[in-house]
C-alpha positions as CSV (number, residue, x, y, z in Angstrom):
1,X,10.5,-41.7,-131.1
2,X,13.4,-44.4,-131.4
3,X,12.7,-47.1,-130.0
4,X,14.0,-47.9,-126.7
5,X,16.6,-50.4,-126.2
6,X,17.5,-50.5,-122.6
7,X,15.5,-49.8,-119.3
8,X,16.7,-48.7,-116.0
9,X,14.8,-49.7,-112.5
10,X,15.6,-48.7,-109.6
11,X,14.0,-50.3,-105.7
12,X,14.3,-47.9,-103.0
13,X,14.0,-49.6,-99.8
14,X,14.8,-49.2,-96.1
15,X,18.1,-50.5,-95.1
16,X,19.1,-54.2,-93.4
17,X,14.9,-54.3,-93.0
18,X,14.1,-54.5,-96.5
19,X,17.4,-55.6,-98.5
20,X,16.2,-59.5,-99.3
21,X,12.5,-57.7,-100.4
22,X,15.0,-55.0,-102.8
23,X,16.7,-58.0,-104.2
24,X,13.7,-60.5,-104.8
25,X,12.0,-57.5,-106.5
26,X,15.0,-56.7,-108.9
27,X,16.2,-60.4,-109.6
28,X,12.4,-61.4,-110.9
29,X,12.3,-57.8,-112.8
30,X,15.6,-59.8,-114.7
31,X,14.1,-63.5,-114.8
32,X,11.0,-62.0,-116.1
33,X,12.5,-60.1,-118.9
34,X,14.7,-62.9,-120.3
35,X,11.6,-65.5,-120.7
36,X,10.5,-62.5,-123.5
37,X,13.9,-62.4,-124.7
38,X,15.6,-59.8,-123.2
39,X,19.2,-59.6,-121.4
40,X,19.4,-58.0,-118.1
41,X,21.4,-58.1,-114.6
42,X,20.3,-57.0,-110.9
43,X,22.9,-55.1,-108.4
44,X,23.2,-53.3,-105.1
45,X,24.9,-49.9,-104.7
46,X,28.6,-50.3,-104.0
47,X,30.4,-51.5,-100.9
48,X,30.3,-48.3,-99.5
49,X,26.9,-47.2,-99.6
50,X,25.7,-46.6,-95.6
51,X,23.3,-49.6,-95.1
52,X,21.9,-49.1,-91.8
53,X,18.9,-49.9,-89.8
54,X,15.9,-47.9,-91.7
55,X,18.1,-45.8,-94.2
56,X,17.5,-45.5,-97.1
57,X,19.1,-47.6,-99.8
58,X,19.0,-48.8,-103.2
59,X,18.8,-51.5,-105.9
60,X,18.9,-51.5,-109.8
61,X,17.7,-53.5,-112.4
62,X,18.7,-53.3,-116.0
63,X,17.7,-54.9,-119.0
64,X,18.4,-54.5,-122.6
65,X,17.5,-55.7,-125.7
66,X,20.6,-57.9,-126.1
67,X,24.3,-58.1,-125.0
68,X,25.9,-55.1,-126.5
69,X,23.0,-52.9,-125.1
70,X,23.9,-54.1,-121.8
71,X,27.2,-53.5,-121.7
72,X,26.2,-49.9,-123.3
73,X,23.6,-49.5,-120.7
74,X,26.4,-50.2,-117.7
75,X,29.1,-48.1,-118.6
76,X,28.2,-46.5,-115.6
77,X,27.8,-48.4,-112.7
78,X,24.9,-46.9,-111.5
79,X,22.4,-45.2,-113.4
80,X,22.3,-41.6,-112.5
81,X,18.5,-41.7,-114.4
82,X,16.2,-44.2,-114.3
83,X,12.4,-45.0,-116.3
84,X,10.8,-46.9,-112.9
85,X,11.5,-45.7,-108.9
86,X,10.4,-48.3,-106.8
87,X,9.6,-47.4,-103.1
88,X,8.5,-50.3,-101.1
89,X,7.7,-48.1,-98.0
90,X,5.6,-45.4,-99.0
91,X,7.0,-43.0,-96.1
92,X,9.8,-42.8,-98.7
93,X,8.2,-40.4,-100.5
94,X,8.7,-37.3,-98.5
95,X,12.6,-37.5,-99.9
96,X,15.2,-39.8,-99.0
97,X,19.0,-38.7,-97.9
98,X,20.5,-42.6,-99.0
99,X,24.4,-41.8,-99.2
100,X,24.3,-39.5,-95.8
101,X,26.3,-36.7,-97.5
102,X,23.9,-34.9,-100.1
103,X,21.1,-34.0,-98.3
104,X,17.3,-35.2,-98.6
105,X,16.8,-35.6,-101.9
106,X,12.6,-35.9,-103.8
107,X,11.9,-39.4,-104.3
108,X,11.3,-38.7,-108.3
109,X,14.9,-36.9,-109.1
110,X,16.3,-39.6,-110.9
111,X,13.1,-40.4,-112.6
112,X,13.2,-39.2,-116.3
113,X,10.4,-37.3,-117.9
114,X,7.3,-39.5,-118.2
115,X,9.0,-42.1,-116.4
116,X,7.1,-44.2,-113.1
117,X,7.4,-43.6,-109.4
118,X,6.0,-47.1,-108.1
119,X,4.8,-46.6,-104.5
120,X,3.5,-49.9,-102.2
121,X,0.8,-48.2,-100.0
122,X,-2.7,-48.9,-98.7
123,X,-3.3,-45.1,-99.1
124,X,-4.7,-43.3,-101.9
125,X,-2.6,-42.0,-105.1
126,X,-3.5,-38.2,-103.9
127,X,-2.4,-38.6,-100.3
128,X,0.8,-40.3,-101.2
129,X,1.5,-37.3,-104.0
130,X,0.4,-34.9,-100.9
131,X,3.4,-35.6,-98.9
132,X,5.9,-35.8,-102.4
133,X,8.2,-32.7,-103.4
134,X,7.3,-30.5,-105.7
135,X,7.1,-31.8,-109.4
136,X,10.0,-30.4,-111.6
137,X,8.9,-32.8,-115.1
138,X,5.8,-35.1,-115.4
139,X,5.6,-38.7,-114.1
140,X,2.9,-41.1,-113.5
141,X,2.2,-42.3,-109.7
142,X,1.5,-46.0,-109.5
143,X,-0.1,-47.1,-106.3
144,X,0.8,-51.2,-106.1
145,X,-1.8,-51.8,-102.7
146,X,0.1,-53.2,-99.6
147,X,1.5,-51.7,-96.7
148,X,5.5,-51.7,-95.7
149,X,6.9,-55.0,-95.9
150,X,8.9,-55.3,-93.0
151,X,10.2,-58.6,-91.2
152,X,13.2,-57.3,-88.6
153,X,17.2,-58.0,-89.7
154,X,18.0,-61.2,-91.5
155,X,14.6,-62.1,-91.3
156,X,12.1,-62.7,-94.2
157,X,8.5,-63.2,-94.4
158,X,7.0,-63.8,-98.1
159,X,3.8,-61.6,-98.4
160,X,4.1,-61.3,-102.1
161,X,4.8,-57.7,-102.2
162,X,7.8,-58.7,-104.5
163,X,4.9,-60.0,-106.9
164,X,2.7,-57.6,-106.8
165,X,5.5,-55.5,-107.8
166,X,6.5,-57.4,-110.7
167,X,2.3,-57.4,-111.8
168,X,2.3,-53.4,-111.7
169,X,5.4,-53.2,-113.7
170,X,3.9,-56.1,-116.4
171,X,0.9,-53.0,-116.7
172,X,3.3,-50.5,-117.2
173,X,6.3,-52.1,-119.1
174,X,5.1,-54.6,-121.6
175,X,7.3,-54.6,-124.0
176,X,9.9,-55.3,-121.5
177,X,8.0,-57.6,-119.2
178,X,4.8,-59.7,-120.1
179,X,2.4,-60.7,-117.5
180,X,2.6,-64.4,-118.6
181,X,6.2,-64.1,-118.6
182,X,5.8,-62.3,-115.0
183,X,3.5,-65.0,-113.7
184,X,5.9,-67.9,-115.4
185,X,9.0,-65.9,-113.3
186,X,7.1,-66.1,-110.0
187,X,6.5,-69.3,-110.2
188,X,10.1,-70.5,-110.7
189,X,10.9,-68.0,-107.1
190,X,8.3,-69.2,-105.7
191,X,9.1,-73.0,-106.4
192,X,5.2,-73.9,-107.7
193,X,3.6,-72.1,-105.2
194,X,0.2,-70.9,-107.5
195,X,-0.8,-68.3,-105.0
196,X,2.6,-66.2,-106.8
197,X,0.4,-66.5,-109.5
198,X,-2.2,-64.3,-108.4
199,X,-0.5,-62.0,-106.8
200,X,1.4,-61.0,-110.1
201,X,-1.9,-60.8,-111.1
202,X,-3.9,-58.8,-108.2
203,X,-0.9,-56.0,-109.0
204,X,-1.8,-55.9,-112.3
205,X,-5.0,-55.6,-112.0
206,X,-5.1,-53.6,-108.6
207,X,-2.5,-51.0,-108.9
208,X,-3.8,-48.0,-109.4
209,X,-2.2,-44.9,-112.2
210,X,-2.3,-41.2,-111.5
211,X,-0.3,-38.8,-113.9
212,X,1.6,-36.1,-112.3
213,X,1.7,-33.0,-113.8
214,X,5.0,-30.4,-112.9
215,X,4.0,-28.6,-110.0
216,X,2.3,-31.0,-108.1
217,X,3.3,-32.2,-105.2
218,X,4.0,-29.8,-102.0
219,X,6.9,-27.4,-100.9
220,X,7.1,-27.9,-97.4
221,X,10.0,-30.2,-97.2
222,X,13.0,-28.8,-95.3
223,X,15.6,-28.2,-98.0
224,X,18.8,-30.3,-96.4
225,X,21.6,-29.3,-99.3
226,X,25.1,-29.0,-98.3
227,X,28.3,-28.0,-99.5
228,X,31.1,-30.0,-99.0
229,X,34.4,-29.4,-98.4
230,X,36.8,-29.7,-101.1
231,X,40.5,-31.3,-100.3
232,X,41.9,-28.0,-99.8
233,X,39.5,-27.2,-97.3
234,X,40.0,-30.5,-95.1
235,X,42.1,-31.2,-92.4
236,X,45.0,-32.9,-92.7
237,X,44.8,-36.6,-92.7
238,X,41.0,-35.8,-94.2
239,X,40.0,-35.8,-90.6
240,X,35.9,-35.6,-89.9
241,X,34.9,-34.3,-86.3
242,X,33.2,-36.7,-84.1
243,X,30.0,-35.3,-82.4
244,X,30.5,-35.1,-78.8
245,X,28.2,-36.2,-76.7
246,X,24.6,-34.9,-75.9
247,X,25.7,-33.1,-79.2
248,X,23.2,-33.7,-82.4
249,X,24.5,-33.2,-86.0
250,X,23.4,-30.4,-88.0
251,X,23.6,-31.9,-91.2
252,X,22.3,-35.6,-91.0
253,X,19.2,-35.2,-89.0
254,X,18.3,-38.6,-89.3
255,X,14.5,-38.5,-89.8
256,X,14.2,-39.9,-93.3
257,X,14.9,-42.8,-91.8
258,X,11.6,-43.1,-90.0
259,X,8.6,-44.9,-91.1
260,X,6.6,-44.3,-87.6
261,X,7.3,-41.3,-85.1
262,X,6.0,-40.9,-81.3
263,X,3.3,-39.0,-80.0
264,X,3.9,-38.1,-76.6
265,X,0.7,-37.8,-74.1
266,X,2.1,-35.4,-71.8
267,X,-0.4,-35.7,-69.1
268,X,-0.1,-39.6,-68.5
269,X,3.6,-38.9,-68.6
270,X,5.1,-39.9,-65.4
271,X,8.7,-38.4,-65.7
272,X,10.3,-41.8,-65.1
273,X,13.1,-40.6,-67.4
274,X,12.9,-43.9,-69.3
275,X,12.6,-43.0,-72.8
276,X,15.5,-40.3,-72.2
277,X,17.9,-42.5,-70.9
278,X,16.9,-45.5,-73.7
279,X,16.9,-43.3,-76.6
280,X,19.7,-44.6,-79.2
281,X,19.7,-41.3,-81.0
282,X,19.6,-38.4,-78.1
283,X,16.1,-37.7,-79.3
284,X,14.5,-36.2,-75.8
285,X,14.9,-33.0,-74.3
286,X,14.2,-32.2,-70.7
287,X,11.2,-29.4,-70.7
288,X,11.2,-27.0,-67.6
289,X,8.4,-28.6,-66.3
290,X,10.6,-32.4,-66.1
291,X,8.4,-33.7,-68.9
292,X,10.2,-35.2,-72.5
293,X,9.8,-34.0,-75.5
294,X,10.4,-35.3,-78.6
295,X,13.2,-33.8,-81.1
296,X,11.9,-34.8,-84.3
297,X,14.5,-33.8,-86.5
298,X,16.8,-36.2,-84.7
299,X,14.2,-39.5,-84.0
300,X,14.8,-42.4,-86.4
301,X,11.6,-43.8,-85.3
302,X,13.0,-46.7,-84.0
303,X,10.0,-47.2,-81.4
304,X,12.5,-48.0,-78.2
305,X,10.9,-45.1,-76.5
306,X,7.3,-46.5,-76.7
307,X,8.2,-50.1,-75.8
308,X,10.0,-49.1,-72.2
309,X,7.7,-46.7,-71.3
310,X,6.0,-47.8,-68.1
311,X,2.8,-46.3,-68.8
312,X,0.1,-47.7,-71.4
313,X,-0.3,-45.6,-74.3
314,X,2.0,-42.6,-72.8
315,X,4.2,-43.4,-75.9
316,X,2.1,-44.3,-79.4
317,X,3.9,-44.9,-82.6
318,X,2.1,-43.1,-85.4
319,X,2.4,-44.1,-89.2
320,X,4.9,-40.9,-90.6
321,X,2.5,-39.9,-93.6
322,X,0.6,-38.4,-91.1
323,X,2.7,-35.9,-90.6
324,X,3.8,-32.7,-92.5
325,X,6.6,-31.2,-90.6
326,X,9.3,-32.0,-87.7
327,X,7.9,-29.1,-85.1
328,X,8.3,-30.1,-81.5
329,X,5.3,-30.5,-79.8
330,X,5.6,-29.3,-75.9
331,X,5.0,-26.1,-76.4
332,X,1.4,-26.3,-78.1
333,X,0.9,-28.7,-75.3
334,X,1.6,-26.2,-72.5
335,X,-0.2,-23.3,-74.4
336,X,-3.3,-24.8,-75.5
337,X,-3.2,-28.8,-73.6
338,X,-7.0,-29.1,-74.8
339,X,-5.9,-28.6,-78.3
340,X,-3.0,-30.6,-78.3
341,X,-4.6,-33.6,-76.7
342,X,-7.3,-33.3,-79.9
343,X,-4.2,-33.9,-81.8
344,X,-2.9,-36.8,-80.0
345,X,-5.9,-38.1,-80.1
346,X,-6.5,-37.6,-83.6
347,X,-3.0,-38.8,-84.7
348,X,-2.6,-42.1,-82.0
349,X,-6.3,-43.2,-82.2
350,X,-6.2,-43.5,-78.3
351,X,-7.7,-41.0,-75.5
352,X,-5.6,-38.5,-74.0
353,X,-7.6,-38.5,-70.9
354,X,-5.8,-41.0,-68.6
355,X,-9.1,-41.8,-67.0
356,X,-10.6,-43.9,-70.4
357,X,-8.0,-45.4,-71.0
358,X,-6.7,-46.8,-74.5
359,X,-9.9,-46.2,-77.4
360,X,-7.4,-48.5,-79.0
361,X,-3.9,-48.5,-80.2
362,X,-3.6,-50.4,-83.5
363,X,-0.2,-50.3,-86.1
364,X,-0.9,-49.7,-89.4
365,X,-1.4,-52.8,-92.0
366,X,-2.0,-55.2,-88.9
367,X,-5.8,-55.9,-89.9
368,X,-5.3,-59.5,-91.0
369,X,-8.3,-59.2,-93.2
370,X,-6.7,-56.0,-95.0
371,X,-3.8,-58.3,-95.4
372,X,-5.1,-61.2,-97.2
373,X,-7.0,-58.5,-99.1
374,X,-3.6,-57.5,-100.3
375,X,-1.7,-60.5,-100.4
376,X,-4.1,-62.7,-102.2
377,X,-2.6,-66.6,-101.2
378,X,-0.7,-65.6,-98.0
379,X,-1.2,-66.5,-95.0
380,X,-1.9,-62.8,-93.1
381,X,-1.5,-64.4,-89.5
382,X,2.2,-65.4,-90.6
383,X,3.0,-62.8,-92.5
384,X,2.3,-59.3,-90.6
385,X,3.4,-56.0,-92.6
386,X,3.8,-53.9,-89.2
387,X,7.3,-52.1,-89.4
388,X,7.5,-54.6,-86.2
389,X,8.0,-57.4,-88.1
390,X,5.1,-59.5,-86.4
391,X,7.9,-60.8,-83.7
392,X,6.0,-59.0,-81.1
């Protein structure tokens, strides 16, 4: 085998909430790999690309051996296949639709054969690969432990998940990236702060390696693929229809860009009309019996709906790994309402019955003893990892 002389990485991230956490990861990648020796560069997708709240996006890393290689390695703006995927919310993994116009695509499809699909999750390897497409080629699954780093727009929290990154690609890239050089790198971001140190070191140590063989993964996704029209087949003046309103549109469903869903409990639900009429995205539909359901298909998990609901715990925000399909849920409710309250129960962690009240509503990752498990040298009270932000 020749030896290689370039490597591609790519960050997948959710857009505006995760951009400074895609380029910290990518720009130490580059620092890193020039204290060995290396040449390399870090960029965004093109001006273009549809960065919006959740969405998601991309980053790239590349380094070469030297100069020449580099310029070799970036004839094309943006690799089309890449050795390391990097998703830094492991909801990513069910597929991502990132440009708006292909369709939900598997997380691994630019990977190359034998390449690395680096997921930050506090779940375990085979639950992540549970909710992943259907291998086509092997790869190895890298679990770097940490939950979603999110901090709101424009905002940043440090909780190292950039480092523990760069420590799980040092145990998979040596030749590219050393752990000494890694550790030396996150120092310099990190301006002398030592507790850098060991997080580069807790992801090398801590992440955890599962091969995936072709066939793996499940087959359940929706397939969203779409033709598009040609410029013969356009209107003139390459017009696009506008949806009108109450209308939804059939071909960006919006739900890959959802990290948590709602769970509605349909008998505590009042009928105030409140999440209806505050739902950015049309998600709720009127059921004959005046309740609201949710459209799944169309929610962005966005969480508006939960926060101006009137009623306690009506409205839950559930982590979206916990889910395997977008099927609407009223109608198991009003066939079998004991069975579907065992699933809202199951899948909120609170009673359905309106008489107990709350068995206790807790977001994912906000256990600030999980989180200074994780982040080794933050501060977990300062630096929450709820897709909230912590501003709460």
């Amino acid at each position: 085998m020749a030896e290689e002389r370039s490597i591609s990485i790519e960050v997948v991230y959710r857009g505006i909430f995760q951009k400074t956490l895609a380029q910290r990861i990518c720009r130490s990648v580059v620092l890193a790999a020039r204290k060995k020796g290396h040449t390399g560069t870090a960029f965004a997708r093109y001006g273009d690309s549809p960065e919006r709240n959740g969405v998601p996006a991309k980053q790239f890393a590349v380094v070469a051996a030297d100069e020449i290689e580099l310029e070799s390695s970036m004839a094309k703006y943006e690799p089309s296949v890449v050795d390391v995927s990097i998703a830094v919310d492991d909801t990513l993994v069910k597929g991502v639709e990132s440009w708006a116009w292909y369709g939900r695509q598997p997380i691994w499809k630019p990977v190359r054969a034998n390449g690395w699909l680096l997921v930050t999750s506090d779940k375990k390897p085979d639950e992540v690969l549970a909710q992943t497409d259907k291998a086509e080629r092997p790869y190895t699954l890298g679990i770097v432990p940490g939950g979603a780093s999110f901090a709101g727009l424009w905002v940043y929290k440090d909780d190292h998940t950039d480092f523990r990154v760069l420590g799980a690609l040092a145990k998979i890239l040596p030749q590219w990236i050393a752990l000494d050089d890694a550790k030396a790198a996150s120092l310099d971001l990190a301006k002398g702060d030592q507790s850098a140190v060991a997080s580069v070191q807790y992801g090398y140590d801590s992440t955890v390696m599962r091969p995936v063989k072709a066939g793996e993964g499940t087959s359940g996704h929706e397939v969203l693929q779409f033709t598009k029209p040609g410029w013969t087949t356009m209107r003139p003046g390459i017009i696009v229809e506008a949806r009108k309103p109450g209308e939804r549109n059939p071909y960006y469903k919006k739900y890959g860009a959802r990290t948590m869903r709602p769970v509605v409990n349909f008998d505590t639900c009042i009928k105030c009309t409140m999440c209806w009429l505050d739902c950015p995205d049309e998600c709720f539909e009127v059921t004959p019996e005046g309740h609201y359901e949710v459209v799944y298909e169309a929610c962005i998990g966005c969480g508006i709906c939960a926060q101006v609901c009137p009623v306690k715990d009506c409205i839950v925000m559930v982590d979206e790994l916990k889910f395997t399909d977008n099927k609407d849920k009223w109608q198991l409710w009003k066939a079998d309402r004991p069975k579907y309250n065992a699933w809202f129960e199951d899948m909120s962690g609170v009673s359905a019955d309106p008489k107990k009240g709350a068995a206790g509503s807790v977001p994912p990752n906000a256990n600030p003893a999980a989180n200074a498990a994780t982040n080794p040298g933050a501060d977990p009270a300062s630096n929450p990892t709820t897709s909230a932000g912590g501003d709460e």
